[in-house]
C-alpha positions in Angstrom: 111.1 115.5 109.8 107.8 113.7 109.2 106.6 113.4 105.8 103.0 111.9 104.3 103.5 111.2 100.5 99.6 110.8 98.6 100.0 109.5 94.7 98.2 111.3 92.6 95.5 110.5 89.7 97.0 109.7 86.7 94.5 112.2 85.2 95.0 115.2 87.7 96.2 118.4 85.7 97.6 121.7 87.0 96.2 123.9 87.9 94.4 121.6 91.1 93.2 122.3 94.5 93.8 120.3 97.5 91.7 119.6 100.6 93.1 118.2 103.3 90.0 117.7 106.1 88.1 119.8 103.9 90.1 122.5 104.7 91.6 123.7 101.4 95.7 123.5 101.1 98.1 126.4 100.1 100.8 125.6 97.6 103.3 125.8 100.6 101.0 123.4 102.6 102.5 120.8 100.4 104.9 119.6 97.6 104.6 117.8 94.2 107.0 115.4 93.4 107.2 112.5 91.0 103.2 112.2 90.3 103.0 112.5 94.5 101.7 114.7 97.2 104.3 115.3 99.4 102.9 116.7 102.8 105.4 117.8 105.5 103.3 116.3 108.4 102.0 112.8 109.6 98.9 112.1 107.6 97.2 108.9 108.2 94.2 106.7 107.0 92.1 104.6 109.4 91.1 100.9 108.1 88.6 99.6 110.1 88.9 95.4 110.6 86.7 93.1 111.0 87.2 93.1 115.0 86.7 97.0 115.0 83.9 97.2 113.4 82.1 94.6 115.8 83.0 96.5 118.7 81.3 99.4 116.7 78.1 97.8 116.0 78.5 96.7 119.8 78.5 100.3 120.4 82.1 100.8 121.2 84.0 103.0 119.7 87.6 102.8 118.6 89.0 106.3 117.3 92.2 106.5 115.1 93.2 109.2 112.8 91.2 109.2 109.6 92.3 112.2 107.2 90.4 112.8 104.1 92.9 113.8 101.3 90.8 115.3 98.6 91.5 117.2 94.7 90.1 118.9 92.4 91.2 119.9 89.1 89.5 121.3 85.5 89.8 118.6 82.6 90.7 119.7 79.2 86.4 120.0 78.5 86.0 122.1 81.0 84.4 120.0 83.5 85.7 119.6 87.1 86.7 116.9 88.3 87.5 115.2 92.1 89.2 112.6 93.5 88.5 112.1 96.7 89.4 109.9 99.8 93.4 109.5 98.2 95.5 107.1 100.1 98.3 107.8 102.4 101.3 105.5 100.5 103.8 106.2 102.7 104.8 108.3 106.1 108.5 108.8 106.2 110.2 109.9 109.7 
């Protein structure tokens, strides 16, 4: 089975949302392990290179999976706060 893990702020706190998308998650969407995200899918972030993004400003277009992990959690003030854009660390098979 497929499995995306996302490190997590040091600063996240439960309770937290997460948005995967920007489609909120379900707890059973996901797990949390060792300071970690653990998703059971393939999640992926797109870096674009220096040849890509020529071809772009070229006008052609090069499409890869790009998912947008994003949290949000209350800090101990009572402020929200978000971390957006997390990276993928890992994709086991």
């Amino acid at each position: 089975m497929t499995q995306s893990i996302v490190p997590l702020p040091k600063d996240v706190r439960s309770p937290f949302e997460v948005y995967v998308n920007g489609v909120l998650q379900q707890p059973d969407d996901y797990q949390v392990r060792d300071g970690a995200l653990v998703f059971p899918r393939s999640l992926a972030k797109d870096k674009v290179s220096g040849w890509r993004w020529a071809l772009g400003a070229w006008g052609v277009g090069t499409y890869r999976q790009d998912d947008s992990i994003d949290v949000r959690w209350s800090r101990p003030d009572g402020s929200s706060a978000v971390a957006q854009q997390l990276e993928v660390s890992e994709v086991i098979d």
